[in-house]
C-alpha positions as CSV (number, residue, x, y, z in Angstrom):
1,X,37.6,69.1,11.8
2,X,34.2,69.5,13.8
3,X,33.4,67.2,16.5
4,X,29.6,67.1,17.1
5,X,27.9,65.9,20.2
6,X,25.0,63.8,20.5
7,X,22.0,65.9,19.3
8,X,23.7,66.8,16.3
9,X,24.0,62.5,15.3
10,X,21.2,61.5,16.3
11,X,19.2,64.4,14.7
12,X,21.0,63.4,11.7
13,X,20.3,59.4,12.0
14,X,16.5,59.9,13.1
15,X,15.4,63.0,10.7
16,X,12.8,64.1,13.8
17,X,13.6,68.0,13.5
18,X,13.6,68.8,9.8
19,X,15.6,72.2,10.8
20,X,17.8,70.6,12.7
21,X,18.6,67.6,10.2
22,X,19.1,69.9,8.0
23,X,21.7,71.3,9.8
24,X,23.1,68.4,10.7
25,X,23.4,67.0,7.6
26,X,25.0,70.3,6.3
27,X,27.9,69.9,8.9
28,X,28.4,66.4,7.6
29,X,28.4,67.1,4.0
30,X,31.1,70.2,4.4
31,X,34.0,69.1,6.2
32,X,35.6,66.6,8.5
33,X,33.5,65.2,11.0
34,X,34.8,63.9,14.3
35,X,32.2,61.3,16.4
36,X,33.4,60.7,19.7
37,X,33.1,57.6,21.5
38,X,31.0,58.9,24.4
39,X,28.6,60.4,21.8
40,X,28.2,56.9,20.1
41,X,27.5,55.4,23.8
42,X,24.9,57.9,24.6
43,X,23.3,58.0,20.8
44,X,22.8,54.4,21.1
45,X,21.0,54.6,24.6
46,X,19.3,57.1,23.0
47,X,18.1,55.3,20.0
48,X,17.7,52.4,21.6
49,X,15.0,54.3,24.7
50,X,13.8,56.9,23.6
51,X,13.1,56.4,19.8
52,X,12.9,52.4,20.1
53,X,14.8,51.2,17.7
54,X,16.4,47.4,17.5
55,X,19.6,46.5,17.5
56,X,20.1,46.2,13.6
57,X,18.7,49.3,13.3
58,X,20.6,51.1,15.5
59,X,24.1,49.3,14.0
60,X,22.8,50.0,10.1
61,X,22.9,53.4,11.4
62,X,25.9,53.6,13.1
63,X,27.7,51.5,10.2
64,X,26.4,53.9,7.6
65,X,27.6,57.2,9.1
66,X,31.0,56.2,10.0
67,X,31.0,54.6,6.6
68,X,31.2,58.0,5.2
69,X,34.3,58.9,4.3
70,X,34.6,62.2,6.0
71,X,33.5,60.9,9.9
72,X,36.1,59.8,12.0
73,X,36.4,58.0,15.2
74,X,39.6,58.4,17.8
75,X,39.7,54.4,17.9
76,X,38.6,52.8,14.7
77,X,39.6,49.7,15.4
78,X,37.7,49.5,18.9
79,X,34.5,51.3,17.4
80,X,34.6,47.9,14.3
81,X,35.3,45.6,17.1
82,X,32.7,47.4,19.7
83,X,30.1,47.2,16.6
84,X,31.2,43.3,15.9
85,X,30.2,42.4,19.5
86,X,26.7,44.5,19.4
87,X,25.7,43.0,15.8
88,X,26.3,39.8,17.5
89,X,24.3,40.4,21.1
90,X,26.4,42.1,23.4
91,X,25.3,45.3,24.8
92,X,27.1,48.3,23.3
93,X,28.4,49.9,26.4
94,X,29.7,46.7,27.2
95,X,31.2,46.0,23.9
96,X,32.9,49.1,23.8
97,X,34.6,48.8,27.1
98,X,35.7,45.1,26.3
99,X,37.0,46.4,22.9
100,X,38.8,49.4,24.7
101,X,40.5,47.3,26.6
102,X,41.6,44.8,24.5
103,X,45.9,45.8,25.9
104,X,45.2,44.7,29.2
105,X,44.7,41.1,30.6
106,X,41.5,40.9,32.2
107,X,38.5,43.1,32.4
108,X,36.6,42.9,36.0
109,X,33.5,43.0,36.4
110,X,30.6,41.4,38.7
111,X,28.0,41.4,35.5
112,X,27.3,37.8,35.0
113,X,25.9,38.2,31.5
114,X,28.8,40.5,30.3
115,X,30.8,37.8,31.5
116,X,28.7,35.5,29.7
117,X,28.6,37.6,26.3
118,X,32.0,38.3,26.0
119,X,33.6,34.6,26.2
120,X,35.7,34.4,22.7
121,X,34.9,37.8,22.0
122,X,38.4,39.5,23.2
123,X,42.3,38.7,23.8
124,X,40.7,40.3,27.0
125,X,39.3,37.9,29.7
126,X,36.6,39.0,31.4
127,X,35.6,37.7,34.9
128,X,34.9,38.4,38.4
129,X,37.1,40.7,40.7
């Protein structure tokens, strides 16, 4: 298994270095691809500053490649929960930290509007400290 970081995914999603994507898409073609968490957090910032795109854009792409059947995530669960939330209208960063912490009770945090996206989101509650 390969775990790529996130030049190689978001050459692959954005097709902007015809080189690299080729590459890129090479890798995901021939083998086991491992996406890591931190790399879907920073492609999405990415995507999202530098290259503009929306919200459904941005979670088409993500849904597509870890649709294939040969990328994996550590925490699948989390990532389809994270996703969920952001297709909805929560920021990703903060649906991914809500959906990682789904075991524990409460998630503080003094961010009114995470507060205010997450209500019936998560077993989690989310409030002030």
């Amino acid at each position: 298994m390969v775990s790529i970081d996130t030049n190689v995914l978001v050459r692959l999603v954005t097709h902007d270095d015809e080189a690299q994507f080729v590459r890129a898409e090479r890798l995901i073609k021939n083998g086991v691809v491992f996406i890591p968490e931190t790399v879907l957090l920073e492609t999405e910032w990415v995507l999202r500053h530098a290259y503009k795109l929306d919200r459904v854009q941005i979670h088409n792409l993500f849904t597509c490649v870890l649709g294939l059947g040969n990328t994996k995530v550590d925490r699948p669960l989390v990532v389809h929960d994270a996703l969920s939330w952001f297709s909805d209208g929560m920021d990703f960063a903060d649906a991914l930290h809500l959906a990682g912490c789904s075991h524990c009770d409460t998630l503080a945090t003094f961010d009114r509007a995470f507060i205010k996206s997450a209500k019936g989101c998560s077993p989690c509650t989310v409030s002030l400290p």
